[in-house]
Residue frames as a rotation matrix with the C-alpha (Angstrom) as fourth column:
UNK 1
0.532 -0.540 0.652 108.56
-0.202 -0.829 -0.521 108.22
0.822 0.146 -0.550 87.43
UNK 2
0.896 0.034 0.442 109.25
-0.422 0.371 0.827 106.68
-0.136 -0.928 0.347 91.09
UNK 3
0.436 -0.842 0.319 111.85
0.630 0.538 0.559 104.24
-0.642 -0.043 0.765 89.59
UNK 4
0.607 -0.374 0.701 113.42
0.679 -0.215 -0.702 106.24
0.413 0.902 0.123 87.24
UNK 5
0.637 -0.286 0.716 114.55
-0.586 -0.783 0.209 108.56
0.500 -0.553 -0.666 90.51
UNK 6
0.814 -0.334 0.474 115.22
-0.452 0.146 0.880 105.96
-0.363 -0.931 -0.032 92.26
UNK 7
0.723 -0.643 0.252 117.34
0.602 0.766 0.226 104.09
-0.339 -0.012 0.941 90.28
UNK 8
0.087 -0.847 0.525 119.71
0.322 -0.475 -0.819 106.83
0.943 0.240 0.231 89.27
UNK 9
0.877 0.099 0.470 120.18
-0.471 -0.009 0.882 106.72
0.092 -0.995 0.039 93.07
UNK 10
0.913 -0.207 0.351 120.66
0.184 0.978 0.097 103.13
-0.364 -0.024 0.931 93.08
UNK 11
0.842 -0.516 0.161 123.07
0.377 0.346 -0.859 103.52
0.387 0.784 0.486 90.59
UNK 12
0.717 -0.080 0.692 124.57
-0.350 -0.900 0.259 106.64
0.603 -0.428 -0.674 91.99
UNK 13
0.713 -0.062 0.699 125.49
-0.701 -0.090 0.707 104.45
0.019 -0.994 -0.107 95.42
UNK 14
0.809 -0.551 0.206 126.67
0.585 0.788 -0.190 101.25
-0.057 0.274 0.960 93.69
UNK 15
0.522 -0.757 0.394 129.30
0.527 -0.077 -0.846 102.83
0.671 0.649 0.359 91.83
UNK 16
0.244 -0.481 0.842 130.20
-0.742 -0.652 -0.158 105.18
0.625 -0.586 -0.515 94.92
UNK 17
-0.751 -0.609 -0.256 131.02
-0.298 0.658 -0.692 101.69
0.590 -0.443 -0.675 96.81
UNK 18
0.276 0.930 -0.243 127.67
0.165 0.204 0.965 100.88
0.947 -0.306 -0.097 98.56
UNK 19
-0.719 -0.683 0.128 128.05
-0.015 -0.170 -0.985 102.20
0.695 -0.710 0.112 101.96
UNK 20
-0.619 0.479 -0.622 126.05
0.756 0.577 -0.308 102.04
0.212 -0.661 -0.720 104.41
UNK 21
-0.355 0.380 -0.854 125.21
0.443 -0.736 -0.512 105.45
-0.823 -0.560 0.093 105.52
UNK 22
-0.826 0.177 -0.535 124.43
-0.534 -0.549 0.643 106.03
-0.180 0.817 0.548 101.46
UNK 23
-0.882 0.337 -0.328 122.59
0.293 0.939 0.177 103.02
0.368 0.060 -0.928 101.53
UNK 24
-0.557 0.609 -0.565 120.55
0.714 0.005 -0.700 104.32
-0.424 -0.793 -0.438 104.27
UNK 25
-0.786 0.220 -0.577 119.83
-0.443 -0.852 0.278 107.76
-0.431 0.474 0.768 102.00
UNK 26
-0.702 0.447 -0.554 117.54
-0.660 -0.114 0.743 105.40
0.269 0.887 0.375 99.75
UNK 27
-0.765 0.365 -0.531 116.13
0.430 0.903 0.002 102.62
0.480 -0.226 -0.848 101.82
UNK 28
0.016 0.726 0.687 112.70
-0.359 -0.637 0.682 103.78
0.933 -0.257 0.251 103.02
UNK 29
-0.664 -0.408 0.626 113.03
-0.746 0.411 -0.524 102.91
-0.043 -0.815 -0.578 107.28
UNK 30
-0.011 0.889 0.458 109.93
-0.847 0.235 -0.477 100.90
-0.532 -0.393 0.750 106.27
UNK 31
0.168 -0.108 -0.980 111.74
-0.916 0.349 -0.196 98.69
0.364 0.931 -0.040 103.34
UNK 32
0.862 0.105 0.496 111.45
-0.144 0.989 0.041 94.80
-0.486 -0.107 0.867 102.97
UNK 33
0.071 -0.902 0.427 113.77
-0.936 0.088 0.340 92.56
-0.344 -0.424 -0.838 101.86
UNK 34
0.634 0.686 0.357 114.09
-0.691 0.710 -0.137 89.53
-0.348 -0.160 0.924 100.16
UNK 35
0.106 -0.993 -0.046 116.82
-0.822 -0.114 0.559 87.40
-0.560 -0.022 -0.828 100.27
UNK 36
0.220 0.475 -0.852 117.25
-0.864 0.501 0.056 84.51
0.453 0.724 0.520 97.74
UNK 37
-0.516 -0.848 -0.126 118.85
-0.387 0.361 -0.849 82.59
0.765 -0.389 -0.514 101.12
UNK 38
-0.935 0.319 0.155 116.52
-0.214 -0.157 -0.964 83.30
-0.283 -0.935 0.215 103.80
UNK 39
-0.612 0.764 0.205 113.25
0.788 0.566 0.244 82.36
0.070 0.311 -0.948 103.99
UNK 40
0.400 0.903 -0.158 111.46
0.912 -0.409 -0.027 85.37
-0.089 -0.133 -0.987 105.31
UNK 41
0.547 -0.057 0.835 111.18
0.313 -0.912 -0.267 88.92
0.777 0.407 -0.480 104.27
UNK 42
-0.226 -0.418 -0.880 113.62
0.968 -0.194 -0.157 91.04
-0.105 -0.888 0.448 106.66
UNK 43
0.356 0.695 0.625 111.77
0.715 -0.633 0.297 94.15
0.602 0.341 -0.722 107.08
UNK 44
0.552 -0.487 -0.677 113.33
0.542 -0.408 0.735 97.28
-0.634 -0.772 0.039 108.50
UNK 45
0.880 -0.475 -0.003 115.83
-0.302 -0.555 -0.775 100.23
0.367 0.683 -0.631 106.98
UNK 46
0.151 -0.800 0.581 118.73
-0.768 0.275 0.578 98.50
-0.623 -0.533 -0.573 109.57
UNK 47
0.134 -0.184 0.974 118.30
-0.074 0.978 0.195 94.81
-0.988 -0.098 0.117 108.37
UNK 48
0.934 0.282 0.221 117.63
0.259 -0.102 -0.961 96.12
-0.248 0.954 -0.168 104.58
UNK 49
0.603 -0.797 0.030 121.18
-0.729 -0.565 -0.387 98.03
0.325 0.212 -0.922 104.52
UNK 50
0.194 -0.724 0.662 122.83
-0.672 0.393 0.628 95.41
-0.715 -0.566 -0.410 106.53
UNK 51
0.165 0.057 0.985 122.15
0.468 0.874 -0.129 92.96
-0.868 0.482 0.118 103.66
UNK 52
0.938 0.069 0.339 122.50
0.346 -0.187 -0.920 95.12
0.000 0.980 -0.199 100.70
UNK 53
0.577 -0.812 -0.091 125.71
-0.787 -0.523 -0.328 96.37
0.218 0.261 -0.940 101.96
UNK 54
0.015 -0.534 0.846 126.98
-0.161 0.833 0.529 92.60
-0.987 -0.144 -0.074 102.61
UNK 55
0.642 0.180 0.746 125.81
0.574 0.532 -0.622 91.98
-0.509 0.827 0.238 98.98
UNK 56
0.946 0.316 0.068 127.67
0.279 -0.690 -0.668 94.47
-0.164 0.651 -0.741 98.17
UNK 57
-0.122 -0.991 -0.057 131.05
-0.992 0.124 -0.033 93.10
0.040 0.053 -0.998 99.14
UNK 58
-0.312 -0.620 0.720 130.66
-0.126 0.778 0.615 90.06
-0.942 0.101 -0.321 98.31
UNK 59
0.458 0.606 0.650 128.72
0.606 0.322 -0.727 90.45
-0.650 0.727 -0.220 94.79
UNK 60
0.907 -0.122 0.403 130.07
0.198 -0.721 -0.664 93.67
0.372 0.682 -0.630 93.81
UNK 61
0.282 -0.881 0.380 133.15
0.341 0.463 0.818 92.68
-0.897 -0.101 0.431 92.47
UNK 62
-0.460 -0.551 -0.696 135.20
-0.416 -0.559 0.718 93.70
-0.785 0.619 0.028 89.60
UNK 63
-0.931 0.021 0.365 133.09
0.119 0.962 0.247 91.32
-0.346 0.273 -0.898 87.76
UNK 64
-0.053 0.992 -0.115 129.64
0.716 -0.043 -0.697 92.62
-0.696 -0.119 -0.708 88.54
UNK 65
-0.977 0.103 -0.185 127.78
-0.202 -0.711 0.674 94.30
-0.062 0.696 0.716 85.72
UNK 66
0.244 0.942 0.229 123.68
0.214 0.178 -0.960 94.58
-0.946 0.284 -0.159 85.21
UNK 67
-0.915 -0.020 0.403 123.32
0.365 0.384 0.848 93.55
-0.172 0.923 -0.344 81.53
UNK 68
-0.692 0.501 0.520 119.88
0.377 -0.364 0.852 94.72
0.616 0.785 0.063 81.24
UNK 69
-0.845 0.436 -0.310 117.27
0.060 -0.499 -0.865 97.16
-0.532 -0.749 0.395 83.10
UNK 70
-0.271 0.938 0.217 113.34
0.700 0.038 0.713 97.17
0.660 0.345 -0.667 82.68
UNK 71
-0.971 0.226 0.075 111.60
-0.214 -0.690 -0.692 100.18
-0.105 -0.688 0.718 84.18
UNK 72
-0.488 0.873 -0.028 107.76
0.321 0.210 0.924 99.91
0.812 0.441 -0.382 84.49
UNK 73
0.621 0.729 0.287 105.80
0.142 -0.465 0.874 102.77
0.771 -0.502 -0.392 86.58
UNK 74
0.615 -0.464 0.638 107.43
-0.788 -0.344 0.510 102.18
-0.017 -0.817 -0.577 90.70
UNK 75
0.643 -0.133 0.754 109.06
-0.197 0.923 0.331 99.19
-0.740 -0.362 0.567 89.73
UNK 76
0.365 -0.813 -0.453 112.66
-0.930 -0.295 -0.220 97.98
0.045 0.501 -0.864 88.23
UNK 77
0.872 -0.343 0.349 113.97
0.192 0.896 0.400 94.74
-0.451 -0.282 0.847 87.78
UNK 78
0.553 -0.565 -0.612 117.80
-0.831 -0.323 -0.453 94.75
0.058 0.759 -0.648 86.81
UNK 79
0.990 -0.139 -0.024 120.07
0.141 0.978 0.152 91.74
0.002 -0.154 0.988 85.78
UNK 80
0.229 -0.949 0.218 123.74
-0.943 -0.161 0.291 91.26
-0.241 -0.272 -0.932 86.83
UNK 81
0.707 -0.637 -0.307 126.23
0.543 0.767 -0.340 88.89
0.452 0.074 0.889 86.26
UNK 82
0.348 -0.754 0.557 129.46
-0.930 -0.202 0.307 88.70
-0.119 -0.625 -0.772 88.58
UNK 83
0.143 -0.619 -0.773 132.05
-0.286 0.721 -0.631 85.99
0.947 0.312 -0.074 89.35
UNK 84
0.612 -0.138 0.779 132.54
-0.790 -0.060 0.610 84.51
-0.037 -0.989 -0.146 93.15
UNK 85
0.126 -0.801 0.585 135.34
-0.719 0.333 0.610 82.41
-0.684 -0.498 -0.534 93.30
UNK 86
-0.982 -0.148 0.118 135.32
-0.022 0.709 0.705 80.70
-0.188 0.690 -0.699 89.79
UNK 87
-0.357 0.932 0.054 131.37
0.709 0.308 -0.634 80.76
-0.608 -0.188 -0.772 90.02
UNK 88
-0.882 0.223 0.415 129.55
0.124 -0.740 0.661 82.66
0.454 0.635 0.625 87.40
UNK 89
-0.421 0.889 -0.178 126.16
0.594 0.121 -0.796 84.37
-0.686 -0.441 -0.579 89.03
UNK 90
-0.828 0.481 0.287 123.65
0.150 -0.303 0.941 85.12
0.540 0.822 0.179 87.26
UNK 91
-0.531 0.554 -0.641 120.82
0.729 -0.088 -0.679 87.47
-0.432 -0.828 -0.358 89.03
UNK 92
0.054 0.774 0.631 118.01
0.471 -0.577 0.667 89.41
0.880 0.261 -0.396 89.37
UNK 93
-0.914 0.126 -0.386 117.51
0.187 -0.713 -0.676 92.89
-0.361 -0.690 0.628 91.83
UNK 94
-0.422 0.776 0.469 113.88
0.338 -0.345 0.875 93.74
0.841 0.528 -0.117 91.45
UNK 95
-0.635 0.161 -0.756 112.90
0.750 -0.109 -0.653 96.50
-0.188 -0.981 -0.051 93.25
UNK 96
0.462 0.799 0.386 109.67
0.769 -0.577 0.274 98.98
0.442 0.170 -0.881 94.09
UNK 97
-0.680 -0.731 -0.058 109.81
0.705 -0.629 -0.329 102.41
0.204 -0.264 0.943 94.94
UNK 98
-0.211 0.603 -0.770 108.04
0.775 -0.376 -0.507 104.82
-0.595 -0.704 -0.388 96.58
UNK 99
0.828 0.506 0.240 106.42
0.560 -0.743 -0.365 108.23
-0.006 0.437 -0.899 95.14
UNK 100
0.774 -0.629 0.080 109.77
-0.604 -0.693 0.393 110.16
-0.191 -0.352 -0.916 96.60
UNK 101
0.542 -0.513 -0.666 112.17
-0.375 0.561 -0.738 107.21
0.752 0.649 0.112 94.72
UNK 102
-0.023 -0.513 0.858 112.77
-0.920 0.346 0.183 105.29
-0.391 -0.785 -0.480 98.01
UNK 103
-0.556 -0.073 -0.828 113.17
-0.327 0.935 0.138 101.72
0.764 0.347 -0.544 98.03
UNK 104
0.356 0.824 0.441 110.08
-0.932 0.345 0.107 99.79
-0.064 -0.450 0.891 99.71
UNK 105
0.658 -0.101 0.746 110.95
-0.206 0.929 0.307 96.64
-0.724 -0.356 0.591 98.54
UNK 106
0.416 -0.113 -0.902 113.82
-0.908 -0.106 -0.406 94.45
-0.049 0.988 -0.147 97.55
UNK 107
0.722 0.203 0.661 113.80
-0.395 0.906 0.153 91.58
-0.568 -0.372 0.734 96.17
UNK 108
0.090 -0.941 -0.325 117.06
-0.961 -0.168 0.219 89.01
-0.261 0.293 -0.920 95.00
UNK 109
0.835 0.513 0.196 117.06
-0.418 0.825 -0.380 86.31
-0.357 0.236 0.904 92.95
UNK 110
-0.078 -0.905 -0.417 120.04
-0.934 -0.080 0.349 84.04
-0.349 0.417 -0.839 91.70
UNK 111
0.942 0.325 0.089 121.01
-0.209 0.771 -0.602 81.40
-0.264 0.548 0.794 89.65
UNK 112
0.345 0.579 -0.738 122.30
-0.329 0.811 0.483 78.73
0.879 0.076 0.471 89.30
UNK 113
0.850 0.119 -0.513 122.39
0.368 0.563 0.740 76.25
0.377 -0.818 0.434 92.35
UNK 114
-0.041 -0.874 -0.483 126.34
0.970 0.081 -0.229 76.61
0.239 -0.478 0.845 93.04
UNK 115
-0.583 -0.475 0.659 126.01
0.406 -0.873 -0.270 80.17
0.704 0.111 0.702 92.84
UNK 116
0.509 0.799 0.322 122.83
-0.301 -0.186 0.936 80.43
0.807 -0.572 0.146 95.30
UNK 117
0.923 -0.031 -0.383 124.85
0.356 0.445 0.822 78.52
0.145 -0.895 0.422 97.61
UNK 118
-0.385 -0.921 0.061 128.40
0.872 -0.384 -0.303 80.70
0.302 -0.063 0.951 97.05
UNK 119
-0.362 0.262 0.895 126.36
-0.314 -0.938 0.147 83.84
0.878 -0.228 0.422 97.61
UNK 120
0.951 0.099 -0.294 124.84
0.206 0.508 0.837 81.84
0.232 -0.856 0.462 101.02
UNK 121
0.464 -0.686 -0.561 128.35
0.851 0.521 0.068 81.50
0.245 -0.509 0.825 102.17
UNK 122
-0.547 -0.674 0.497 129.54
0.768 -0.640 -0.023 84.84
0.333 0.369 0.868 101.58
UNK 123
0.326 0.630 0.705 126.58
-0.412 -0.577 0.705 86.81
0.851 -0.520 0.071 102.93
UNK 124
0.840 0.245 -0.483 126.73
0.294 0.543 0.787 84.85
0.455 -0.803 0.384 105.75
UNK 125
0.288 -0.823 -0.490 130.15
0.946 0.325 0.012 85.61
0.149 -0.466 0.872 106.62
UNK 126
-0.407 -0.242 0.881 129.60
0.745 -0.645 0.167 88.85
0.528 0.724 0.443 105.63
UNK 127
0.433 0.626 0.648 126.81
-0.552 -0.384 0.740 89.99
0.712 -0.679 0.179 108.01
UNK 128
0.846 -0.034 -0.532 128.25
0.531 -0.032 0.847 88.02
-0.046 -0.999 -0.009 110.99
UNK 129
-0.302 -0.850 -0.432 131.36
0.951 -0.301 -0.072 90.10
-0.069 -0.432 0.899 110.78
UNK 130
-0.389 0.356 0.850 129.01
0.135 -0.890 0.435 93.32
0.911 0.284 0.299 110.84
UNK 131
0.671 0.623 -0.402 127.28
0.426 0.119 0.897 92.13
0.606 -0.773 -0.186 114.39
């Protein structure tokens, strides 16, 4: 029941433009991270929003759509496809939730190579013009 709140959040925020300060509404202050860039979890409700709202201008584009959603208990995995400069991405968002549909943990997977390394470039540029 956990994900099934949270992700009509989730959804909720996307489509309202991921902001931050909505962002923050769902991110437990205790939520992980996992970037498909970085090597280690970033762990925190600051560093968790700072990245999902970068991902969120530079992924969520007119382009982005999740194509298909599994729910199972606190856990949600959904898949997206988007464009980044001519790049087609193909991804995964799989995330847990708490009893009270926070997000605890989330993790981001992409595919393929060019697109791991266009979303790299774009985060990156993304979060240092947030500092």
């Amino acid at each position: 029941m956990s994900a099934e709140l949270g992700l009509k959040r989730w959804h909720e925020v996307i489509e309202s433009g991921s902001s931050p300060q909505a962002l923050s509404a769902i991110i437990h202050e205790d939520a992980v991270f996992h970037s498909p860039v970085v090597h280690t979890p970033q762990r925190g409700r600051a560093i968790v929003v700072a990245y999902l709202s970068a991902a969120g201008q530079t992924l969520g584009n007119d382009s982005f759509e999740y194509v298909r959603e599994l729910v199972d208990g606190e856990n949600a995995m959904l898949e997206f496809t988007t464009e980044m400069d001519g790049i087609h991405v193909n991804g995964i968002d799989l995330i847990r939730f708490d009893a009270d549909g926070m997000i605890v943990d989330f993790k981001v997977m992409v595919r393929p190579l060019k697109a791991v390394n266009k979303v790299w470039e774009q985060m990156a540029a993304q979060l240092k013009s947030q500092q």
